[in-house]
C-alpha positions in Angstrom: 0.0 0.0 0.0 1.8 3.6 -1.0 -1.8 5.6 -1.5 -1.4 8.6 1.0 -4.2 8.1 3.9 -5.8 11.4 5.0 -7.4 11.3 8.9 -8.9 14.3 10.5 -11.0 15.4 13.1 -13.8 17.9 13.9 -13.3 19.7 17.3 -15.9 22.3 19.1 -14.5 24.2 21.9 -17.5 23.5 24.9 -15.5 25.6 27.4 -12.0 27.2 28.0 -10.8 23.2 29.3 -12.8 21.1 27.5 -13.5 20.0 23.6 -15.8 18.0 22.3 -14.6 16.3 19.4 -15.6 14.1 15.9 -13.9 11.6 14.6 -14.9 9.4 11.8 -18.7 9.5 14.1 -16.9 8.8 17.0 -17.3 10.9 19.8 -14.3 12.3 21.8 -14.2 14.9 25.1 -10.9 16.4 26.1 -11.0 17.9 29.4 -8.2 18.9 32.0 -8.1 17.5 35.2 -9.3 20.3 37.8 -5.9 21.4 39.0 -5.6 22.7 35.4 -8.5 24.3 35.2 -11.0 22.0 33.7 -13.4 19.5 35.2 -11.5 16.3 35.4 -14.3 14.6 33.1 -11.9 13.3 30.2 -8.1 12.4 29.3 -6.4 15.6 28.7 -4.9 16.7 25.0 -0.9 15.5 26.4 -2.8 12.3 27.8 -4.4 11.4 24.2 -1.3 11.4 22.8 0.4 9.0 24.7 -3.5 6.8 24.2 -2.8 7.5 20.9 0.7 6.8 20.6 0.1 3.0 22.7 -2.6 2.1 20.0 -0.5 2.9 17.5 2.6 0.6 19.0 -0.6 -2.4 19.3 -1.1 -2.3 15.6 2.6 -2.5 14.8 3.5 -4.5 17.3 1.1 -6.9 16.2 1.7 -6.9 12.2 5.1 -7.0 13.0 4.9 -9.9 15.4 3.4 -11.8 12.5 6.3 -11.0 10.1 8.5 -12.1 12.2 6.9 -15.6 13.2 6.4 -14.8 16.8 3.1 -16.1 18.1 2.7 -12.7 20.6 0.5 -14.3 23.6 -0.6 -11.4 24.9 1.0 -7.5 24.8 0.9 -4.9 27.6 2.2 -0.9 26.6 3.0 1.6 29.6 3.6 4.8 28.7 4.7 7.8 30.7 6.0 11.2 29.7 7.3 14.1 31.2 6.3 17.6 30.5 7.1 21.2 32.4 4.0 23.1 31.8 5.5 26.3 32.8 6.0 27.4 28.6 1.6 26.6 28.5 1.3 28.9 31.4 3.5 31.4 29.9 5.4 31.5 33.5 8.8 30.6 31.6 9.9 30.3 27.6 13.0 28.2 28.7 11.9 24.6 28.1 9.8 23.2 25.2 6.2 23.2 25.6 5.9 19.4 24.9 7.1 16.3 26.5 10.6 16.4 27.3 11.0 12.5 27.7 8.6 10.1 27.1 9.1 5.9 27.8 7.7 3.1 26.5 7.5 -0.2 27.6 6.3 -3.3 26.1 5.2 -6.6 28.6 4.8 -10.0 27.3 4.5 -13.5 28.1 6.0 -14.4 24.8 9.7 -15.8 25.1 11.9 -14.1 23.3 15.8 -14.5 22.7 18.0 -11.2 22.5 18.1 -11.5 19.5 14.5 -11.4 18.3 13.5 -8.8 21.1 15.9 -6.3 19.8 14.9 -6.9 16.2 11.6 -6.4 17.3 11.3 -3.3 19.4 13.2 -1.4 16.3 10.9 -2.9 13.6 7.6 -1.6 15.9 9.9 2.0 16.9 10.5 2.2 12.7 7.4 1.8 11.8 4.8 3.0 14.0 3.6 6.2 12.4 2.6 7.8 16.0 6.3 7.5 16.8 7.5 8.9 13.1 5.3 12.1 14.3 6.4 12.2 17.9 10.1 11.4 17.1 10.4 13.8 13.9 9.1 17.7 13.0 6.2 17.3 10.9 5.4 20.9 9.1 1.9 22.2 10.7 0.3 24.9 9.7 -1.9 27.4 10.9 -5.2 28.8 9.3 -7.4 31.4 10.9 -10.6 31.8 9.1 -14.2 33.2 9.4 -17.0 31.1 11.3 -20.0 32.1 9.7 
């Protein structure tokens, strides 16, 4: 498969905090937890990333598993990521506003030599297209236009 794929989402603001969001008919609600000014009813945008990010490491994980002849049993994906909100708050400009670190780790019951785990987590880190974006700078831009 080389066609381009095109995914996007439809987002209203509900509140200052919170966003209620459409994708592909699915429903979405991002929310800040309390402490951040929201009302703590929904992941936060940082949080959906790293959701997003360990769904994204399933899939490839998985397909990858199969290319490789292991039979994966069963597949567990912690993530955690550090981020200084100061640069969001506008309190300080000195470190990035995004996650300064962020870890992954992949459980399994599946025995694996050295060998085939190594080969494995670099295949799933390669190609996982959540990991492409978080890893390199993908252009954005910015549009500002009239709501009628």
């Amino acid at each position: 498969m080389s066609k381009t794929l095109n995914f996007s989402v439809r987002s209203r603001s509900e509140s200052p905090a919170k966003t209620n969001i459409n994708v592909r008919g699915f429903n979405l609600t991002v929310d800040e937890p309390e402490a951040l000014g929201g009302t703590d009813l929904a992941p936060n945008p940082v949080e959906y990333i790293l959701a997003g990010y360990a769904g994204c490491i399933n899939v490839v994980a998985h397909i990858v598993a199969k290319e490789q002849n292991i039979n994966l049993k069963d597949l567990e994906i912690d993530i955690d990521g550090d981020l200084d909100p100061a640069r969001l708050f506008g309190t300080s400009f000195t470190e990035r506003a995004g996650y300064k670190n962020i870890q992954v780790n992949l459980k399994t019951s599946t025995k694996l030599n050295e060998g085939q785990r190594v080969k494995w987590l670099k295949e799933i880190e390669y190609r996982c297209p959540v990991n492409d974006n978080l890893s390199n700078k993908t252009p954005i831009k910015f549009l500002l236009t009239p709501n009628n």
